[in-house]
Residue, then its C-alpha position, 0 to 999 in steps of 0.5 A: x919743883x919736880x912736878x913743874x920740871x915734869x909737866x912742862x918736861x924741861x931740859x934737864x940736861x940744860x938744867x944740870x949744866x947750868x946747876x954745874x952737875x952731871x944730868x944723871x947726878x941732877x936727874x937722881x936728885x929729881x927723883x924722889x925714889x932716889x936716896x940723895x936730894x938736892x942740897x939747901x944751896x941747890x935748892x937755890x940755885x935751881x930756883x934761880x935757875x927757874x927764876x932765869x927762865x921765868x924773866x925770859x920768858x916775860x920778856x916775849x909774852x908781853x902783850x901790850x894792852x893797845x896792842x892786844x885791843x887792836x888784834x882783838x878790835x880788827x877780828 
């Protein structure tokens, strides 16, 4: 989960906010040099906190297959 947290660089202090913890505390949970590490119930509520943004983001890449034909059909 750190990896795609870096590679996509999210807000992590958007993340925090919403896992109800300060950024630095979420940020040393993240990293995993650092001895504390999120909790089991963290763990799910950082998944669901993904999951959010994964059914968000569905919801604006849609490409309707009609619509996709047209855009590809009119070139």
């Amino acid at each position: 989960m750190q990896k795609v947290i870096e590679n996509w660089k999210l807000n992590k202090g958007l993340l925090a906010s919403k896992m109800e913890m300060p950024t630095g505390t979420f940020c040393n949970k993240l990293n995993p040099k650092h001895p504390t590490k999120f909790s089991d119930a963290e763990i799910v509520k950082l998944k669901g906190i993904l999951i959010e943004l994964q059914n968000d983001l569905d919801g604006v890449t849609d490409i309707e297959f009609n619509e996709a034909l047209n855009i590809i059909t009119n070139k």
